[in-house]
Gaussian input, Z-matrix of N, CA and C with variables (Angstrom, degrees):
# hf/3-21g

backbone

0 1
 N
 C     1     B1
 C     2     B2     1     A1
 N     3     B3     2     A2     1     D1
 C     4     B4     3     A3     2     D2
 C     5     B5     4     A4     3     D3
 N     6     B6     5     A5     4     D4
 C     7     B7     6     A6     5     D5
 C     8     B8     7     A7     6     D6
 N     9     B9     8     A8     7     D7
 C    10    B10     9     A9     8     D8
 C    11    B11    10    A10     9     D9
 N    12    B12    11    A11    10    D10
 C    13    B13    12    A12    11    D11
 C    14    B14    13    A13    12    D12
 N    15    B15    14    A14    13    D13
 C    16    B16    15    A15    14    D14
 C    17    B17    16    A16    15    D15
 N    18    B18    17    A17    16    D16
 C    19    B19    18    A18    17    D17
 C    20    B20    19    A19    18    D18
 N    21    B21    20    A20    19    D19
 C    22    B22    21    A21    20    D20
 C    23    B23    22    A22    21    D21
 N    24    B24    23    A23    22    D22
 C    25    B25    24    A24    23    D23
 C    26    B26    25    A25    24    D24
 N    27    B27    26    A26    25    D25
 C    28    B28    27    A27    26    D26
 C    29    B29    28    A28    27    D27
 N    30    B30    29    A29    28    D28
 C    31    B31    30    A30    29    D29
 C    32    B32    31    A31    30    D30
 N    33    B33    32    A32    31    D31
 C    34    B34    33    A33    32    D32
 C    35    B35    34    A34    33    D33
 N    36    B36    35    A35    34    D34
 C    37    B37    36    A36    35    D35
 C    38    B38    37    A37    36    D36
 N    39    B39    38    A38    37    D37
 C    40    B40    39    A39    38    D38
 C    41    B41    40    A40    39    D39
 N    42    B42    41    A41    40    D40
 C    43    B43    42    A42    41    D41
 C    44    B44    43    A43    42    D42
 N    45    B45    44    A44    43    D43
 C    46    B46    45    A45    44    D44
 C    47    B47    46    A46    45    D45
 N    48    B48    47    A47    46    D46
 C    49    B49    48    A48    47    D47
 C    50    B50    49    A49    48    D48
 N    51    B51    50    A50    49    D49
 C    52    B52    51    A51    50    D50
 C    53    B53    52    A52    51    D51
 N    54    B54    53    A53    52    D52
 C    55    B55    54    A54    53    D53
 C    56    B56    55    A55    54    D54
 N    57    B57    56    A56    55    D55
 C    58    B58    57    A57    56    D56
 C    59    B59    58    A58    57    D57
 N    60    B60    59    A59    58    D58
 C    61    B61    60    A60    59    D59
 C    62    B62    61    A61    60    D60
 N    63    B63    62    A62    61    D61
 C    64    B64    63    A63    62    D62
 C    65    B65    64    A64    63    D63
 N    66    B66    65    A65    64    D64
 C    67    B67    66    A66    65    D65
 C    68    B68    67    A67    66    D66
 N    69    B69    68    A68    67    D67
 C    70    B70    69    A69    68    D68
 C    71    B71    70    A70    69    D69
 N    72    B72    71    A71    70    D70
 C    73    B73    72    A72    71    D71
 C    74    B74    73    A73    72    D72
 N    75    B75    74    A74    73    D73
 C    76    B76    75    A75    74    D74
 C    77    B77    76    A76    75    D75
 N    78    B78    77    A77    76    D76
 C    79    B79    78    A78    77    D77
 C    80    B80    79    A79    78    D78
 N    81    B81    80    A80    79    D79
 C    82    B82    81    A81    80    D80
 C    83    B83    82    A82    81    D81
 N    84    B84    83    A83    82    D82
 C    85    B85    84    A84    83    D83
 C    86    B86    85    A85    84    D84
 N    87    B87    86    A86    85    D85
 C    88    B88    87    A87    86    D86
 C    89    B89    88    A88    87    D87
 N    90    B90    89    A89    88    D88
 C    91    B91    90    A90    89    D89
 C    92    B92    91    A91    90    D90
 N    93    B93    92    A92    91    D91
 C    94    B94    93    A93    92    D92
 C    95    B95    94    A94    93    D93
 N    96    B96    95    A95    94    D94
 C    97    B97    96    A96    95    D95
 C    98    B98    97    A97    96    D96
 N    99    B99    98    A98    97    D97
 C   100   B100    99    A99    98    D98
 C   101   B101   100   A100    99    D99
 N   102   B102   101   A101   100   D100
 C   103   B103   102   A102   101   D101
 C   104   B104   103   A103   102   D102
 N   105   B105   104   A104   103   D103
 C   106   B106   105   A105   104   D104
 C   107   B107   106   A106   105   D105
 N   108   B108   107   A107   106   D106
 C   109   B109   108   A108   107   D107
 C   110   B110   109   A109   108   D108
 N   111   B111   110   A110   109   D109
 C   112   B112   111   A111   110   D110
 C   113   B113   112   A112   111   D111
 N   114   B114   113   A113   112   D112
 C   115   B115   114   A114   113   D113
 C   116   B116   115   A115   114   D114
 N   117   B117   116   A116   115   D115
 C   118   B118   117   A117   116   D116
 C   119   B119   118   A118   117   D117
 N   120   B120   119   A119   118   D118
 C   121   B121   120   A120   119   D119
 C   122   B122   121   A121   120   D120
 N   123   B123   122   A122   121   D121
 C   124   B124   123   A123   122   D122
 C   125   B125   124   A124   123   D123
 N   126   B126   125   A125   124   D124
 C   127   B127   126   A126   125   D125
 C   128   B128   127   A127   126   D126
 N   129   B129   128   A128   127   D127
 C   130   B130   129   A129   128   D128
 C   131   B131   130   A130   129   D129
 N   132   B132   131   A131   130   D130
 C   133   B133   132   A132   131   D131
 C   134   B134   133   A133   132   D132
 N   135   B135   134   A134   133   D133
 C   136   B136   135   A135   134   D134
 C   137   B137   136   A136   135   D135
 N   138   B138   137   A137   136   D136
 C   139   B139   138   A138   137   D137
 C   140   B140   139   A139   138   D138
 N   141   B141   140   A140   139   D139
 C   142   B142   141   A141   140   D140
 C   143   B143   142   A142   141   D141
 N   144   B144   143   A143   142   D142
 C   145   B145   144   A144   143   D143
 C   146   B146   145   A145   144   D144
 N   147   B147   146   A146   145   D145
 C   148   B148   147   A147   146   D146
 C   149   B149   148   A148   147   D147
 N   150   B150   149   A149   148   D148
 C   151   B151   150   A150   149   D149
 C   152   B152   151   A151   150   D150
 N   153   B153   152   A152   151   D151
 C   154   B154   153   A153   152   D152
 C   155   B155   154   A154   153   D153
 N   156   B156   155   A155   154   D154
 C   157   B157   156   A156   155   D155
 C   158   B158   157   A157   156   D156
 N   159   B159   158   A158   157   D157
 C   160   B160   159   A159   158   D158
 C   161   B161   160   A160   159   D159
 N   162   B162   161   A161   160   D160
 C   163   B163   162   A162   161   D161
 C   164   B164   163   A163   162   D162
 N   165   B165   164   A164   163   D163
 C   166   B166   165   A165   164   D164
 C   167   B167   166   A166   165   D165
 N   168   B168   167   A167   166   D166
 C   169   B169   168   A168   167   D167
 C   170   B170   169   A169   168   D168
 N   171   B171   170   A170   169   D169
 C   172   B172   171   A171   170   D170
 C   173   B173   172   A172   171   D171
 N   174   B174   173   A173   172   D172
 C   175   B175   174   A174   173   D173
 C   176   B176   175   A175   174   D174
 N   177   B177   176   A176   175   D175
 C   178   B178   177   A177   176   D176
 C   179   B179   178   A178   177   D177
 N   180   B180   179   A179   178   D178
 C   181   B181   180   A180   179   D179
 C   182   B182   181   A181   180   D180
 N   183   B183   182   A182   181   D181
 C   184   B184   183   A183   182   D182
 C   185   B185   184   A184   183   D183
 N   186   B186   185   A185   184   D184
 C   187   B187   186   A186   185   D185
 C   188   B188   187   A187   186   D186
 N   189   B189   188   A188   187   D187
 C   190   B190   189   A189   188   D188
 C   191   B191   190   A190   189   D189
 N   192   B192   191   A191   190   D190
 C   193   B193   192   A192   191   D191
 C   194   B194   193   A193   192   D192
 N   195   B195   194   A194   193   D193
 C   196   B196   195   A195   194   D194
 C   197   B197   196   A196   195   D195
 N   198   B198   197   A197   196   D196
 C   199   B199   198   A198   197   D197
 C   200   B200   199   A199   198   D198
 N   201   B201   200   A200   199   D199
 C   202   B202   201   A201   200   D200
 C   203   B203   202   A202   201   D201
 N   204   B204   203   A203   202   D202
 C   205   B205   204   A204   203   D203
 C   206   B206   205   A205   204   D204
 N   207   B207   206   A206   205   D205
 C   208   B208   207   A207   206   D206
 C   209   B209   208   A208   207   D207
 N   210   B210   209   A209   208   D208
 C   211   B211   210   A210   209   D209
 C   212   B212   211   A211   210   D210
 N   213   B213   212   A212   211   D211
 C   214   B214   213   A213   212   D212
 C   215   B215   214   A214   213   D213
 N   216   B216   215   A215   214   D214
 C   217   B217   216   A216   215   D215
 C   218   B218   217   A217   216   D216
 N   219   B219   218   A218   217   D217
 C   220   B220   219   A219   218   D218
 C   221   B221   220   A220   219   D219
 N   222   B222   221   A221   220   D220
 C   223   B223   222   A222   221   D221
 C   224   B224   223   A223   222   D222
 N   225   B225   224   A224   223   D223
 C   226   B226   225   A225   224   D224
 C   227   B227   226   A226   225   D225
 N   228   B228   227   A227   226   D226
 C   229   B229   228   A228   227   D227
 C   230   B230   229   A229   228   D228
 N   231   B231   230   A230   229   D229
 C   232   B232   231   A231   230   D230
 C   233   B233   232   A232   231   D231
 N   234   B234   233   A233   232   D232
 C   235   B235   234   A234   233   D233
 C   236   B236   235   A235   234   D234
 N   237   B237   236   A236   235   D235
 C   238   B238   237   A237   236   D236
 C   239   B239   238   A238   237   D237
 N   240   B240   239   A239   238   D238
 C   241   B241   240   A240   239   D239
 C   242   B242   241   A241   240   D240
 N   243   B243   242   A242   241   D241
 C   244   B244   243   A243   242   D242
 C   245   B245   244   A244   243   D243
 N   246   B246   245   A245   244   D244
 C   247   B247   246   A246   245   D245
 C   248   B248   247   A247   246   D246
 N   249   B249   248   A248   247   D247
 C   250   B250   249   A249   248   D248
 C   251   B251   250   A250   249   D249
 N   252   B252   251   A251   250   D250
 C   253   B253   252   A252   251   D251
 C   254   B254   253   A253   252   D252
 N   255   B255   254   A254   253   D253
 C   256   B256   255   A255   254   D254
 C   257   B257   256   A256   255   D255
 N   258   B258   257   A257   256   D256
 C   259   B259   258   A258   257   D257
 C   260   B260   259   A259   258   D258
 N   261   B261   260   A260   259   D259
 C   262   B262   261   A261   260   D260
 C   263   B263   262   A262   261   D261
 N   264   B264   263   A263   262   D262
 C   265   B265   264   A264   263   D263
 C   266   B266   265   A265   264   D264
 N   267   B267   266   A266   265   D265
 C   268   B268   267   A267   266   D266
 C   269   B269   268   A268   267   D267
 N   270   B270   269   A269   268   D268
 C   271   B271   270   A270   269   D269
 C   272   B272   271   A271   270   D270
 N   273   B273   272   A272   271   D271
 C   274   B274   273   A273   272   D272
 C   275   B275   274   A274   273   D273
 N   276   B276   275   A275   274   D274
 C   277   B277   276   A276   275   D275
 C   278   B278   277   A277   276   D276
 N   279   B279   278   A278   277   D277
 C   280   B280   279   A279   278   D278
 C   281   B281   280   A280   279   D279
 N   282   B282   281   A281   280   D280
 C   283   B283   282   A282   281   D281
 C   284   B284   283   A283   282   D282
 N   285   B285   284   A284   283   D283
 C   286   B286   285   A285   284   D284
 C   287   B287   286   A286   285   D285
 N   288   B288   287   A287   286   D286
 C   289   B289   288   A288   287   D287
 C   290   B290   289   A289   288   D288
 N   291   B291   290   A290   289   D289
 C   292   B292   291   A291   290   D290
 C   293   B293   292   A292   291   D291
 N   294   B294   293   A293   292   D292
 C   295   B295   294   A294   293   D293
 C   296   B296   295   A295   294   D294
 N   297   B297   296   A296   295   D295
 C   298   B298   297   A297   296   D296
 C   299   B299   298   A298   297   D297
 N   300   B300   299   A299   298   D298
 C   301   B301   300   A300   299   D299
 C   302   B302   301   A301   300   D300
 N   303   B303   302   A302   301   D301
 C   304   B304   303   A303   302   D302
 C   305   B305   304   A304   303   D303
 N   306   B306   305   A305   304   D304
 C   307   B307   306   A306   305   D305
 C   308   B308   307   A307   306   D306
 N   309   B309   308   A308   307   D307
 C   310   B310   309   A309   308   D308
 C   311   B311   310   A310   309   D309
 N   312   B312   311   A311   310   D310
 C   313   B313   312   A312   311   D311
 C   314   B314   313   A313   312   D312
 N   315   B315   314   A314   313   D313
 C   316   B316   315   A315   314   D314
 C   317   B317   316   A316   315   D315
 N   318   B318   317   A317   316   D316
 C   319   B319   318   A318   317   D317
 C   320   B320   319   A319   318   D318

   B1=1.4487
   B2=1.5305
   B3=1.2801
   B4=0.9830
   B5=1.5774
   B6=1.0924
   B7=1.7435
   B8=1.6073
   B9=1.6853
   B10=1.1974
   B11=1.6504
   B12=1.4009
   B13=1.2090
   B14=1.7159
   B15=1.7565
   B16=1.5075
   B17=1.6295
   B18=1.6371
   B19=1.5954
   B20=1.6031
   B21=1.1642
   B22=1.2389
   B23=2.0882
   B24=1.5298
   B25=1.6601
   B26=1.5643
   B27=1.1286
   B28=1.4995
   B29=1.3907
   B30=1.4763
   B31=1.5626
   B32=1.7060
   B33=1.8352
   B34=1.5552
   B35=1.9124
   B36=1.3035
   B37=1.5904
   B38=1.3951
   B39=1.3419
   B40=1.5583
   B41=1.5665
   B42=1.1641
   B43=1.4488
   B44=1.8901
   B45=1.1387
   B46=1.3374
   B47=1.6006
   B48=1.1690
   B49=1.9470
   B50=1.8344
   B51=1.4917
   B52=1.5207
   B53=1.3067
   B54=1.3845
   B55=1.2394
   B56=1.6132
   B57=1.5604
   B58=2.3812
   B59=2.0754
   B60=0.9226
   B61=1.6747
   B62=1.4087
   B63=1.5267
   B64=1.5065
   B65=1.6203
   B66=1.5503
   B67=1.4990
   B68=1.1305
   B69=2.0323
   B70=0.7815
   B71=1.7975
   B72=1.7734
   B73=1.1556
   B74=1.6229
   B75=0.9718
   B76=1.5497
   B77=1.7721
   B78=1.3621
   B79=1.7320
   B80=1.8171
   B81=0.8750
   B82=1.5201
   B83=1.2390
   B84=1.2757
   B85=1.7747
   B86=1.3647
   B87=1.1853
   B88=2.0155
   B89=0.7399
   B90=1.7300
   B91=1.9810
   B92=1.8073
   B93=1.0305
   B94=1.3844
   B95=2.0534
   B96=1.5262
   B97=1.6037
   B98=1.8050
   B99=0.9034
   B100=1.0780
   B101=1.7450
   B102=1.2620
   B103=1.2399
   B104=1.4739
   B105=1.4677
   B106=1.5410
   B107=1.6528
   B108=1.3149
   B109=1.6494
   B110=1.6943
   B111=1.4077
   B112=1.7908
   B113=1.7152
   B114=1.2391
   B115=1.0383
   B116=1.7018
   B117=1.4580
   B118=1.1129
   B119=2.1040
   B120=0.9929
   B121=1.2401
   B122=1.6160
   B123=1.5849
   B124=1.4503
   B125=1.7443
   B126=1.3469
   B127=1.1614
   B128=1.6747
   B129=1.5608
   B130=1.9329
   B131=1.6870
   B132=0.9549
   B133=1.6486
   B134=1.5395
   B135=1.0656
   B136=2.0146
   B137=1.2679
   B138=0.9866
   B139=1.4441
   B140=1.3076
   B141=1.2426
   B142=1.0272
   B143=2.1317
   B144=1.0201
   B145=1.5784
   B146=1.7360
   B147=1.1495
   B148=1.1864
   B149=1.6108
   B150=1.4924
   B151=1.4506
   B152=1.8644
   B153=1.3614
   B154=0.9132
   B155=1.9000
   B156=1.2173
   B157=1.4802
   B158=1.4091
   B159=1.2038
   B160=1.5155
   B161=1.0408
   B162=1.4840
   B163=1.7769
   B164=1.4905
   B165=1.7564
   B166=1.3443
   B167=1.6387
   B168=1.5915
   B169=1.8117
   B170=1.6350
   B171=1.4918
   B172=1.0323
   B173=2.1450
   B174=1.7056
   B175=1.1975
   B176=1.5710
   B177=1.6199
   B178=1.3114
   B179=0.9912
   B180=1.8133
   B181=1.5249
   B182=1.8485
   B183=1.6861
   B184=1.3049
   B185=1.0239
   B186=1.4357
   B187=1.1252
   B188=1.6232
   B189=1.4758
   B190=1.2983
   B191=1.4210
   B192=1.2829
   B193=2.0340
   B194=1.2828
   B195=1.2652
   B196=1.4788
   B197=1.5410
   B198=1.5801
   B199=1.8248
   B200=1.4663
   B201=1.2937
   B202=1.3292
   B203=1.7851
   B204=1.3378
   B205=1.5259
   B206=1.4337
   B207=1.5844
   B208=1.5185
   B209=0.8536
   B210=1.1316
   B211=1.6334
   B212=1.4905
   B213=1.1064
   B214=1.8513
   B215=1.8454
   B216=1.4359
   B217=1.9779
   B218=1.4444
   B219=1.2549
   B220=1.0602
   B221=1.6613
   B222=1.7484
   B223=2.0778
   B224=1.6508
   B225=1.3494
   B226=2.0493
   B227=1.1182
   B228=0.6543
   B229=1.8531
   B230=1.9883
   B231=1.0922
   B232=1.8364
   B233=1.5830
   B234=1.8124
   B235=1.0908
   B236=1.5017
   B237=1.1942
   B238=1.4381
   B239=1.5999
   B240=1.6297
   B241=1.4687
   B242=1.4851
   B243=1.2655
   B244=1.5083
   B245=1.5274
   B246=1.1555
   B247=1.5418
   B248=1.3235
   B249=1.8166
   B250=1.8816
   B251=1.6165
   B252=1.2688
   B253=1.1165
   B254=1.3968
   B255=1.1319
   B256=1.7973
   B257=1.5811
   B258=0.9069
   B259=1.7599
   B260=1.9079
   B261=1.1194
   B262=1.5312
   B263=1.9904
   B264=0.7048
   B265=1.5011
   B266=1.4674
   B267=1.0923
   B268=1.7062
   B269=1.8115
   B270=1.2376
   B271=1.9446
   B272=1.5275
   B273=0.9660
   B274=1.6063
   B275=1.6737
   B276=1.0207
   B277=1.5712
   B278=1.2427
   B279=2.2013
   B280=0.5194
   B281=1.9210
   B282=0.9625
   B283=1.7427
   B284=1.6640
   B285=1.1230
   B286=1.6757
   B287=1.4056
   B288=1.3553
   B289=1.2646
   B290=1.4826
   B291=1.3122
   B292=1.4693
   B293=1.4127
   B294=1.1871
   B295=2.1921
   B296=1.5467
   B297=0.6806
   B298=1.2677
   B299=1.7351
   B300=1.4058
   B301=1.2666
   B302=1.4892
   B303=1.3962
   B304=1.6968
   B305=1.0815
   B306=1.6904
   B307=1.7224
   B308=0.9054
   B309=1.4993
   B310=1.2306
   B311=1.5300
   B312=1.5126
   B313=1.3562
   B314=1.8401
   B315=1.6764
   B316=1.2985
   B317=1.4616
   B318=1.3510
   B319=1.6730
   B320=1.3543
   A1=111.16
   A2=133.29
   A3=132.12
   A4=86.20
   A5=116.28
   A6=117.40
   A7=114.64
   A8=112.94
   A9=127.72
   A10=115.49
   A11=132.98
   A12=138.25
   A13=147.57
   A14=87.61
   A15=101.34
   A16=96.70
   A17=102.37
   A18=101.97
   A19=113.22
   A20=112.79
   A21=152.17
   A22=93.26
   A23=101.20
   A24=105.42
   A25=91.20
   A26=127.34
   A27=130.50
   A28=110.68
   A29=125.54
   A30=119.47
   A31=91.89
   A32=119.73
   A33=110.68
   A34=92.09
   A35=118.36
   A36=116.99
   A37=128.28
   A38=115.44
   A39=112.20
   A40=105.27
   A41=115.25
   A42=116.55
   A43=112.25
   A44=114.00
   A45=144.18
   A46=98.82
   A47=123.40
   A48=112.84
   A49=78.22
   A50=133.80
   A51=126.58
   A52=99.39
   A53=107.73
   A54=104.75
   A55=116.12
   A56=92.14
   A57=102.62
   A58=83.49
   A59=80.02
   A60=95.96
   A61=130.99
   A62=96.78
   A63=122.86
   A64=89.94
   A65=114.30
   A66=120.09
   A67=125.77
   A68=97.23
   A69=98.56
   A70=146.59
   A71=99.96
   A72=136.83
   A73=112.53
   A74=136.35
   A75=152.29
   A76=108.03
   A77=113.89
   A78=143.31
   A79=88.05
   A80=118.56
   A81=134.38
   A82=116.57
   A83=91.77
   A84=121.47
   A85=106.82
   A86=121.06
   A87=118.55
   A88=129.47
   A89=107.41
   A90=108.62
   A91=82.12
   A92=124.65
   A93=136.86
   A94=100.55
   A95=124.08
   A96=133.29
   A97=97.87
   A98=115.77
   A99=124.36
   A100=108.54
   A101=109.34
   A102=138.43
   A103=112.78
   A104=121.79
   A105=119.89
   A106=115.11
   A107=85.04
   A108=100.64
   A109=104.57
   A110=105.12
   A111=98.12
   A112=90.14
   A113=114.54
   A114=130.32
   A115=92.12
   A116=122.13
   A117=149.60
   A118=102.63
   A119=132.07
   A120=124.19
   A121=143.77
   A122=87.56
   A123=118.98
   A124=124.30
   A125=112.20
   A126=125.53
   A127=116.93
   A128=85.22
   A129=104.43
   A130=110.45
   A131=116.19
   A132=133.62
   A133=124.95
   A134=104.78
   A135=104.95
   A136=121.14
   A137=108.15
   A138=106.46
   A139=111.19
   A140=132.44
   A141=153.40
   A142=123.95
   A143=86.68
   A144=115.69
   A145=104.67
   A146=109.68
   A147=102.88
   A148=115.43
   A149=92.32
   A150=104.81
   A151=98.14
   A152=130.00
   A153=152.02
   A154=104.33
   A155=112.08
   A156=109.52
   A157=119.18
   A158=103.59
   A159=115.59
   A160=113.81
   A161=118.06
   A162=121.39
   A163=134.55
   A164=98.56
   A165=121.24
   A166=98.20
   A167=117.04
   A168=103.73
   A169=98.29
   A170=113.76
   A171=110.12
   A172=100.35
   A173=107.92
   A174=115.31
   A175=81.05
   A176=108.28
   A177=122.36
   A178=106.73
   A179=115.49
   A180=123.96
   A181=98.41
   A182=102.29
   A183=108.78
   A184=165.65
   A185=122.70
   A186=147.25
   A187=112.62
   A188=134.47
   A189=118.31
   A190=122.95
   A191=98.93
   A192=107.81
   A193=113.83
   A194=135.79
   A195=147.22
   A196=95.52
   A197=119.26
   A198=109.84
   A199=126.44
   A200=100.76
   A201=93.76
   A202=90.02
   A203=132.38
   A204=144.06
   A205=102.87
   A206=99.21
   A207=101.60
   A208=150.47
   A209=140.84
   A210=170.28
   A211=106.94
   A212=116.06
   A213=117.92
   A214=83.03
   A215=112.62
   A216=116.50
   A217=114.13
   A218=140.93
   A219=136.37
   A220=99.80
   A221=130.17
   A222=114.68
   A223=96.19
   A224=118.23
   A225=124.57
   A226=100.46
   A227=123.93
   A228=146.69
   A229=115.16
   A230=99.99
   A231=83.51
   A232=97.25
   A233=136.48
   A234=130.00
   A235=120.07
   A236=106.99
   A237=121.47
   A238=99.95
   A239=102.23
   A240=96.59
   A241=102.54
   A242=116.70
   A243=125.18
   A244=116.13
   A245=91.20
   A246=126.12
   A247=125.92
   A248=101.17
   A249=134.51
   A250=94.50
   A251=123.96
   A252=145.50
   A253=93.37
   A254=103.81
   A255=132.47
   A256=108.12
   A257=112.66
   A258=143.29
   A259=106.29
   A260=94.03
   A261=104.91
   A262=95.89
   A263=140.37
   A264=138.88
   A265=96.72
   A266=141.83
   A267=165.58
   A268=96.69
   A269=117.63
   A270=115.71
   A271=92.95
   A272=155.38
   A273=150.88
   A274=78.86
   A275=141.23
   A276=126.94
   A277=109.41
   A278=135.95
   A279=121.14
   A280=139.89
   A281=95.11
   A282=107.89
   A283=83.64
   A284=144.85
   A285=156.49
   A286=98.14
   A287=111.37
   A288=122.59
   A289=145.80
   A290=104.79
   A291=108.73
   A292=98.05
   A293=107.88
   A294=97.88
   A295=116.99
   A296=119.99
   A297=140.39
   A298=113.05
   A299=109.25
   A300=114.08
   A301=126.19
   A302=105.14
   A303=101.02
   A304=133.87
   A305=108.20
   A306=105.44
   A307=139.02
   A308=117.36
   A309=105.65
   A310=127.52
   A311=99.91
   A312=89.58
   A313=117.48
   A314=106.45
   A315=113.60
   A316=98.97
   A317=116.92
   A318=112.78
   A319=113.17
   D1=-14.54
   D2=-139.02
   D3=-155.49
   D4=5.26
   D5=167.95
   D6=34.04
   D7=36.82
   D8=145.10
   D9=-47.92
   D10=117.89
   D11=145.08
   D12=-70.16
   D13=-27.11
   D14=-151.62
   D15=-89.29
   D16=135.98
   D17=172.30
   D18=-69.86
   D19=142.93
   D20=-161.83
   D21=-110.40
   D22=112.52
   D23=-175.37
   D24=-113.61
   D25=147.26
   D26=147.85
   D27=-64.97
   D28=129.54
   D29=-153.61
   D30=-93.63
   D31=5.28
   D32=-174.97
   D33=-73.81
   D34=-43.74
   D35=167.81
   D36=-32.77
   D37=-5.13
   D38=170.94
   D39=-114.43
   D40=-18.54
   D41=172.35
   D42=72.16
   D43=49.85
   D44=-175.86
   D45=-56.45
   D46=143.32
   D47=176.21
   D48=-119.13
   D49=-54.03
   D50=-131.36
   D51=-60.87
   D52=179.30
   D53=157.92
   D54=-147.07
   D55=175.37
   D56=-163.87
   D57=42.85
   D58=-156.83
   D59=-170.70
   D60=1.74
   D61=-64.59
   D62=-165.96
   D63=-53.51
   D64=-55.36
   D65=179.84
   D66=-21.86
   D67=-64.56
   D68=-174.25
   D69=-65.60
   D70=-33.04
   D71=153.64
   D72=-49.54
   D73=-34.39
   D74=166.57
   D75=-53.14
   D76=-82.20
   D77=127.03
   D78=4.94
   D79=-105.82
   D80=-178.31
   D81=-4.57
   D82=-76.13
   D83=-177.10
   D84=-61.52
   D85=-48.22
   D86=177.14
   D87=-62.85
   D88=-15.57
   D89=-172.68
   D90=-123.02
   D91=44.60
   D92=147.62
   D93=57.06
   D94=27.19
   D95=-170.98
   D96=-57.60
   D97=174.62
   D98=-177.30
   D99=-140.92
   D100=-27.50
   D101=-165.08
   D102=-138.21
   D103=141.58
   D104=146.17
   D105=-146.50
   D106=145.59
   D107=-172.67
   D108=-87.37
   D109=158.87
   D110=-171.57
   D111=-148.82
   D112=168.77
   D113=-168.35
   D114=-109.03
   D115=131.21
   D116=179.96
   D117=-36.94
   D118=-61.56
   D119=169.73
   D120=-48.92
   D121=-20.19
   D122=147.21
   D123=-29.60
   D124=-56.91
   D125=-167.62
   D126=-68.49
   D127=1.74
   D128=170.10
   D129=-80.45
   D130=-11.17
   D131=-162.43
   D132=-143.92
   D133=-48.87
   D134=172.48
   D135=-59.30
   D136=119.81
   D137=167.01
   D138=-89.13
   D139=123.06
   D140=-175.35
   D141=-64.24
   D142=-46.41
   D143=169.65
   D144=-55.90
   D145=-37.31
   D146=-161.40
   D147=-118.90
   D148=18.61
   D149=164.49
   D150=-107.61
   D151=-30.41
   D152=174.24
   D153=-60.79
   D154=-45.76
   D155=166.77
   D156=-49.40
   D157=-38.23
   D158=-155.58
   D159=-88.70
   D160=1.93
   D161=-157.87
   D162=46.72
   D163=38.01
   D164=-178.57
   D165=-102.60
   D166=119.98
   D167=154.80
   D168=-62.12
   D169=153.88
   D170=156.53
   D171=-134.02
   D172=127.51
   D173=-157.70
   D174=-123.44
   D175=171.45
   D176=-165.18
   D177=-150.01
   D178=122.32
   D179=-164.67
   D180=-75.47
   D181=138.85
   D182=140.34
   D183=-148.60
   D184=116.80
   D185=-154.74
   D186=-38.00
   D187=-21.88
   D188=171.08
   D189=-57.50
   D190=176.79
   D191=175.98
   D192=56.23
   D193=17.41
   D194=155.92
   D195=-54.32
   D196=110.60
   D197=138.04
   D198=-27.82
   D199=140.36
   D200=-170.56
   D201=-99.05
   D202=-161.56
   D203=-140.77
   D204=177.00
   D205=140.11
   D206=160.64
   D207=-97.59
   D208=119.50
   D209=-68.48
   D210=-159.15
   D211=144.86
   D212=-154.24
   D213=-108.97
   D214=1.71
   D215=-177.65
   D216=-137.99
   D217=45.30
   D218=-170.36
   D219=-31.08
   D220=164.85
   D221=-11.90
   D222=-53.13
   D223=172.38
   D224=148.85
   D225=-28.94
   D226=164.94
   D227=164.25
   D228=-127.54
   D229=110.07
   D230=-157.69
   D231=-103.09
   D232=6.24
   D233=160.78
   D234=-104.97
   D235=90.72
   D236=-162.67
   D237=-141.30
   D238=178.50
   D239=177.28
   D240=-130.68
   D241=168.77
   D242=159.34
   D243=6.41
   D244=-77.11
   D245=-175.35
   D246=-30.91
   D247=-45.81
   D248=156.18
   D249=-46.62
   D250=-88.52
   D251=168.40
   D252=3.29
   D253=-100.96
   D254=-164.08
   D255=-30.54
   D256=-62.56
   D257=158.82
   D258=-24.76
   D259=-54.06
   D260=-157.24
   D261=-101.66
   D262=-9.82
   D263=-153.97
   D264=-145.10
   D265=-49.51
   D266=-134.15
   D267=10.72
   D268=-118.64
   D269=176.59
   D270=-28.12
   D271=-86.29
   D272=-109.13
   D273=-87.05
   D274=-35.98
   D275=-150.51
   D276=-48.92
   D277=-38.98
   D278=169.01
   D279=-56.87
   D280=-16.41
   D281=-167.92
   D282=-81.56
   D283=-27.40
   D284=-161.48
   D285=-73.62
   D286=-45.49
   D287=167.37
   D288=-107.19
   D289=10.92
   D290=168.61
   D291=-161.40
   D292=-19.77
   D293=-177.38
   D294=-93.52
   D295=8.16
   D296=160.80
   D297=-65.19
   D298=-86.72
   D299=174.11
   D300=-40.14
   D301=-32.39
   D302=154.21
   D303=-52.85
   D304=-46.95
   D305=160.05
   D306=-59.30
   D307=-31.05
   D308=163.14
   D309=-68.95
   D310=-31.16
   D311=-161.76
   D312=-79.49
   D313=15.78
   D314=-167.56
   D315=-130.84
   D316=4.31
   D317=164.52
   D318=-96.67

């Protein structure tokens, strides 16, 4: 529905020991990443440097300029998940999240 492609691994399949970070960087390195994306609250905890050691980019999702959608509770509610989305939009959810930015970026 949502014209997701990307395989989805259970990260117990790499057999990871570190942990918070090291993990994750561990995680990283086994499935050969080059990059990882993080969610903005993140930046309370990552050290940055040390994704940078590792020859990891580390980039940071952000969540502004999302369309907003209508909502079965007015005002929007903009801390929600997917799930809100899916619920409230069902087929259209994808364009909510990626078809959008085409329009703009071609008007």
């Amino acid at each position: 529905m949502l014209g997701i492609t990307t395989e989805f691994v259970d990260s117990r399949a790499y057999s990871a020991t570190g942990a918070k970070q090291e993990r994750i960087l561990e995680l990283l390195k086994k499935c050969g990443a080059t990059s990882y994306l993080s969610g903005p609250a993140a930046r309370n905890y990552i050290d940055e440097t040390r994704f940078a050691a590792s020859g990891i980019e580390l980039r940071w999702q952000n969540y502004g300029g999302y369309p907003e959608y209508h909502q079965f509770h007015p005002p929007f509610e903009h801390g929600v998940t997917v799930l809100d989305l899916l619920f409230h939009t069902g087929r259209d959810a994808s364009w909510y999240i990626w078809g959008w930015r085409d329009a703009v970026l071609h008007t």
